[in-house]
N, C-alpha and C positions, 0 to 999 in steps of 0.2 A: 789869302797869302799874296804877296807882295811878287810883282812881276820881276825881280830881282832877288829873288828867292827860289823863282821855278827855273828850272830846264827844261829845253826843248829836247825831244826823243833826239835830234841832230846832235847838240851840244851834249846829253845824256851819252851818247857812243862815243862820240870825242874824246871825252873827259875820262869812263869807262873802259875805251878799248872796246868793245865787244860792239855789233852791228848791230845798225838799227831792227832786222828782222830780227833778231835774237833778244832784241829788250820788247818787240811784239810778243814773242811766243811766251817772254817771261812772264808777260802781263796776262796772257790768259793762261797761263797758269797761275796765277794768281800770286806769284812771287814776289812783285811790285807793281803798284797801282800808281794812278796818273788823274789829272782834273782834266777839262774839256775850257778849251777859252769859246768864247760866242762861234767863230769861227770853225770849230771841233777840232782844234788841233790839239793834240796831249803835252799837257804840262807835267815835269816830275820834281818832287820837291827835292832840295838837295841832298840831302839825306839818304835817297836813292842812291847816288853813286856806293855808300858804304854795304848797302844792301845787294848791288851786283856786284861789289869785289870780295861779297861773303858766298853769292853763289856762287861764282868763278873759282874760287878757292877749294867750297866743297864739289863741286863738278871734276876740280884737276883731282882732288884725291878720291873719287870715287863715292861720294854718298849723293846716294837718289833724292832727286827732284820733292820727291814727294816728303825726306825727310826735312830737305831743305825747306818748303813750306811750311810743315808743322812747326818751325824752329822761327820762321820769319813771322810766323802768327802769332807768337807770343812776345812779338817786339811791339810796343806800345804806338797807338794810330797818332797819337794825338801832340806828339812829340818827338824830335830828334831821339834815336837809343843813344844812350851814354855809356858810361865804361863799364856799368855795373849790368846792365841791358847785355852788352858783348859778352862779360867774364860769366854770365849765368847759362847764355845759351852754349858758350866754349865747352862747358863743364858735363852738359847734357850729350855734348857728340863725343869726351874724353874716353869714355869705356868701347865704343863704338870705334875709334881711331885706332884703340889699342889692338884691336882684336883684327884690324885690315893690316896693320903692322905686322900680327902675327903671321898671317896668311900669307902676306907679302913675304915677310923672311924666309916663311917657310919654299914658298914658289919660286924664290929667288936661290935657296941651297937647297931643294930637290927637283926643281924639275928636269935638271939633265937626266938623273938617273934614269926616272921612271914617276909617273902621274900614277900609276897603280890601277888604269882601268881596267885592269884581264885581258889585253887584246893580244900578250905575247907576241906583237909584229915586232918589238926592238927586241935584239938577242940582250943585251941588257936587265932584260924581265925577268929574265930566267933566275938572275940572282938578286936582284930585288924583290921580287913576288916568286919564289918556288914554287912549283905547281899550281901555280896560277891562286892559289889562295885567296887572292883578294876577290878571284873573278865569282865567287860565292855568296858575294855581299852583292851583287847585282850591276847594271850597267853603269858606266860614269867610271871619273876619278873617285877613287877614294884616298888616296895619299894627300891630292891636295884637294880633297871636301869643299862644294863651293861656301864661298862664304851666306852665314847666315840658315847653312841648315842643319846648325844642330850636331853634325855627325864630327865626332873626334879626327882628325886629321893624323896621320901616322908618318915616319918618316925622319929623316935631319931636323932636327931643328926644333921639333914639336916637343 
């Protein structure tokens, strides 16, 4: 690759926004990789910039690192990803967005009431959870169920 092609980790934050320690920690997590000049300074190809303003994206709405990797893995080494590259990986976090949407909605018009953890400390409980009913199903929220385990969420919205 053509020195006019690469970016420096300096010029990679620049252009990105995001700090040079945080384009380190992306690289070992394996999110974006880098060449080495004679010298071992990290080269990034351009390309990179679109690959940290996908993780910054998925970081601001909440999907894990880890899925963001699986996601960046199946973007092609050997070439810039193109639009079809983007719209296929979109499509794979669509069911996954909808369902943090859910949760959001839901947390965003129940949580004043009551999270439903049984702990009856808000006098409010009492008429959202009557006799503690919820506190049956064991410790935690159950109204707003964390996301990803499975347990139906109860409540506004749901």
């Amino acid at each position: 690759m053509t020195p006019d092609k690469e970016l420096t980790v300096g010029q990679l934050a620049e252009r990105s926004g995001v700090s040079v320690s945080a384009l380190h920690f992306y690289e070992r997590q394996g999110l974006i990789t880098s060449s080495r000049t004679a010298g071992n300074q990290r080269r990034y190809r351009r390309d990179t910039l679109r690959r940290v303003a996908l993780i910054r994206i998925a970081q601001r709405v909440g999907i894990p690192l880890a899925q963001v990797a699986q996601a960046l893995a199946e973007l092609p080494d050997d070439r810039a990803p193109n639009r079809a590259d983007w719209e296929r990986l979109s499509r794979g976090w669509q069911d996954d967005l909808d369902a943090r949407i859910h949760y959001l909605r839901l947390l965003r018009n129940s949580f004043a009431d009551c999270v439903g953890c049984g702990c009856l400390s808000i006098d409010r409980c009492l008429l959202a959870n009557p006799d503690d009913v919820l506190g049956a199903l064991g410790s935690g929220p159950h109204r707003l169920a964390p996301y990803g385990t499975g347990r139906k969420a109860t409540g506004a919205g749901s």
